[in-house]
N, C-alpha and C positions, 0 to 999 in steps of 0.2 A: 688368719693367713691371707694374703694378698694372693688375688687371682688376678691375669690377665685377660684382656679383652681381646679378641678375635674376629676379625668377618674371614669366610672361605667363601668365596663364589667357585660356582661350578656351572659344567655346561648340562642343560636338561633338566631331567625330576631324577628324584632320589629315589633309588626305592625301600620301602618305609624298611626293612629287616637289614638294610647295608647300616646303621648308625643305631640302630636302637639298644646299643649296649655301653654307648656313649649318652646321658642323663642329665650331661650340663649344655645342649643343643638345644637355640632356637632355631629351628627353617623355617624361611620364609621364600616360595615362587613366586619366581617373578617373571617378565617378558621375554629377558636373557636368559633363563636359567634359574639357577636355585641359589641364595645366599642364608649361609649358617654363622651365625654368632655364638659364640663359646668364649666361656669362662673358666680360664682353665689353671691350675698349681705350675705347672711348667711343661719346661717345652715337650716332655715325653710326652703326655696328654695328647698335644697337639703332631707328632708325631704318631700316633695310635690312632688318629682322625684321618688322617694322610695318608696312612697306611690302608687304613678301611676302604678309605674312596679307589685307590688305585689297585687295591683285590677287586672289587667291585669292576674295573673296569671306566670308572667315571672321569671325563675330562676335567681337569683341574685348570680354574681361570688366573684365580688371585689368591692372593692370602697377605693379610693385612692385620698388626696388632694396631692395636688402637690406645690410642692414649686414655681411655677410663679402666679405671682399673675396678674390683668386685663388681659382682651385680649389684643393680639397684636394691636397696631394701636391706640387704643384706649388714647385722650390724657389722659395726667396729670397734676393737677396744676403745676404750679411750687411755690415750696414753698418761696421762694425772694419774690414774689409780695404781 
């Protein structure tokens, strides 16, 4: 299955128990803020991310897919077989 790529920046730190039911997050802080990369099936996913942060209360900067698609590493069929 094809995943899409994601950044979300956001403003400040996250706090760890607002995402930890989301599994396919990386966070990385940074000087602005906090930015997450996800990989995600579609857009409900990232919609349950969106949601989380604004229960939480967290200012929302950006959100941005990205043109790489699965995580690295991750196989892929090959389409021959």
């Amino acid at each position: 299955m094809t995943r899409i790529a994601y950044e979300i920046r956001v403003e400040g730190d996250l706090p760890a128990r607002l995402l930890e039911d989301f599994d396919s997050l990386t966070i990385v802080a940074d000087p602005t803020g906090t930015v997450m990369r996800a990989f995600l099936s579609d857009e409900a996913e990232l919609h349950g991310i969106l949601d989380a942060l604004r229960r939480g209360g967290v200012v929302l900067v950006d959100v941005r897919r990205e043109q790489e698609s699965d995580p690295p590493g991750d196989p892929r069929p090959d389409p021959q077989e």
